[in-house]
C-alpha positions as CSV (number, residue, x, y, z in Angstrom):
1,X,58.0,-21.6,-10.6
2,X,55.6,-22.6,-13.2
3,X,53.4,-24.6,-9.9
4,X,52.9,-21.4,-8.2
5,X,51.8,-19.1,-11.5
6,X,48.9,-22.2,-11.9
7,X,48.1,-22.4,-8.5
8,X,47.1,-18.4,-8.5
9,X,45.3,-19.2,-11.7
10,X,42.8,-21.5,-10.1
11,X,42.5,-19.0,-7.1
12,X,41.4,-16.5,-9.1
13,X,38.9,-18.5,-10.2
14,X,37.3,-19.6,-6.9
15,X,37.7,-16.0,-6.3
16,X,35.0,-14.8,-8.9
17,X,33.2,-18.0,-8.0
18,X,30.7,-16.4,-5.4
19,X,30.1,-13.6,-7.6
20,X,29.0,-15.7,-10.5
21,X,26.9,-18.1,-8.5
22,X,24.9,-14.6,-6.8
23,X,24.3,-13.3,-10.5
24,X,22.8,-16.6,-11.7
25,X,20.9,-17.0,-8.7
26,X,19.4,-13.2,-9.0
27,X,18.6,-14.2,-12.6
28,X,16.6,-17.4,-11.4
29,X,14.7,-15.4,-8.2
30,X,14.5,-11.8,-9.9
31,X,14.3,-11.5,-13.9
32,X,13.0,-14.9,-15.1
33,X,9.8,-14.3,-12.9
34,X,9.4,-10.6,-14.0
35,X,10.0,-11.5,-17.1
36,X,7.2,-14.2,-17.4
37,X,4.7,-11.9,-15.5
38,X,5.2,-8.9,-18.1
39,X,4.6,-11.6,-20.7
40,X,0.8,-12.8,-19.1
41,X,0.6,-9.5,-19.1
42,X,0.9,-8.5,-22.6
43,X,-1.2,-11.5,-23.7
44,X,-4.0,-10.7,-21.1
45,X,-4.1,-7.3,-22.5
46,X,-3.7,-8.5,-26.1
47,X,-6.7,-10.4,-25.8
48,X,-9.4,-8.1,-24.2
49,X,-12.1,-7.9,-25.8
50,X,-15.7,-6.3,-25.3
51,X,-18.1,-7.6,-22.8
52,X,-14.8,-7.8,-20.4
53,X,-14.9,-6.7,-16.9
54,X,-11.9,-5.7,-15.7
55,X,-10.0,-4.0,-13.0
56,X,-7.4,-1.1,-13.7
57,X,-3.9,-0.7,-12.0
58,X,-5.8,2.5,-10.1
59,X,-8.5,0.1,-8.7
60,X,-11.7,1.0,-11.0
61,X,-13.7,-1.7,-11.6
62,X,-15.5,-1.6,-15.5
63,X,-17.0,-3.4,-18.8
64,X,-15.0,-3.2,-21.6
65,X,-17.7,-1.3,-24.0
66,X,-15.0,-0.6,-27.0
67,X,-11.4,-1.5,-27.9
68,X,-8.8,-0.4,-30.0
69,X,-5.0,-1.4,-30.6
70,X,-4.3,1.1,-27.8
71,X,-7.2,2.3,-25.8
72,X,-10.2,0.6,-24.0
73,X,-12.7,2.3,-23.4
74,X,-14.8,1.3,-20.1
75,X,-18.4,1.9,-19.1
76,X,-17.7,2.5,-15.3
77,X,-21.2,3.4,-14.1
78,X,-24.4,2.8,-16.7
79,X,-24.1,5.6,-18.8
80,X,-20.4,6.8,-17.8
81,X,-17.8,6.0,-20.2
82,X,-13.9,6.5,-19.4
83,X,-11.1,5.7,-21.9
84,X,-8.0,3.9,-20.8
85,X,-4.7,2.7,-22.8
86,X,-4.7,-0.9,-22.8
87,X,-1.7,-0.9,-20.2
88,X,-3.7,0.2,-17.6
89,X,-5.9,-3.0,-17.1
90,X,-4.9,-5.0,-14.3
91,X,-7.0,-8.3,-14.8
92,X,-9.7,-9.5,-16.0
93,X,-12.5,-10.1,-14.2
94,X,-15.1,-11.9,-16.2
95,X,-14.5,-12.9,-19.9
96,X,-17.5,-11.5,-22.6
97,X,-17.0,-14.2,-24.4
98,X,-17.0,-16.5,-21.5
99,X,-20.4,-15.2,-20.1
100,X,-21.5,-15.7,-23.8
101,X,-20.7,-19.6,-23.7
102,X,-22.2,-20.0,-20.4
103,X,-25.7,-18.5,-21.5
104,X,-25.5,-20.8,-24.5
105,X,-24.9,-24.0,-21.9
106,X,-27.5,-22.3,-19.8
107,X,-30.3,-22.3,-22.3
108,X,-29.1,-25.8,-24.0
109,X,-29.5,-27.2,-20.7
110,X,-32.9,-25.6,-20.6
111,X,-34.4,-26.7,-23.5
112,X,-32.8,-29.9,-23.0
113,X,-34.8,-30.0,-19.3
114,X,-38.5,-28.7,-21.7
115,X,-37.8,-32.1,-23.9
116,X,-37.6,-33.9,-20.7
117,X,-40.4,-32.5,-19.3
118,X,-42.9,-32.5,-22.1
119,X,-42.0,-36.6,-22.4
120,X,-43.1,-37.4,-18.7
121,X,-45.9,-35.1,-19.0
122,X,-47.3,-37.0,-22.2
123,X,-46.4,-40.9,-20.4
């Protein structure tokens, strides 16, 4: 008597067995991912900044001309300004801050290329 109340026991175990396995496997394929996506998100949005092209979820393509904790507000067109809450930036196009470091390499590397060229030019 006591063989056949353990032996539906375990059966109702491999019973609910499927049904665990497809919840952890939605978890792994479906909310992790959406999850970490919503979290790039936030940060991307967290750090704009001005100077920042950037797309919007509608498709507009702008430079980031002011920001506050909630808004952004985007020159679309020289001379046409449009304000946007912060969720509605898709990506980022082209950091400010970035283009700023590359114009500083740019004109190191230029002046570095004078120095050059002034000491053949005197040999």
């Amino acid at each position: 008597m006591f063989y056949a109340a353990d032996s539906s026991g375990s059966a109702g175990l491999f019973t609910f067995l499927p049904l665990i396995l497809l919840i952890a496997v939605m978890y792994f394929l479906m909310i992790r991912p959406q999850q970490r996506r919503r979290r790039e998100a936030q940060e991307m949005q967290a750090r704009l900044g001005t100077g920042d092209e950037v797309v919007t979820i509608g498709g507009l393509y702008g430079t980031i001309v002011e920001a506050d904790d909630e808004t952004v507000i985007l020159e679309i067109s020289p001379g046409v300004h449009a304000r946007y809450a912060r969720p509605a930036i898709a990506r980022v196009i082209s950091s400010g801050a970035a283009d700023e470091e590359e114009e500083e390499e740019e004109k190191s590397e230029d002046v570095a290329a004078r120095v050059v060229d002034r000491g053949k030019a005197k040999d």
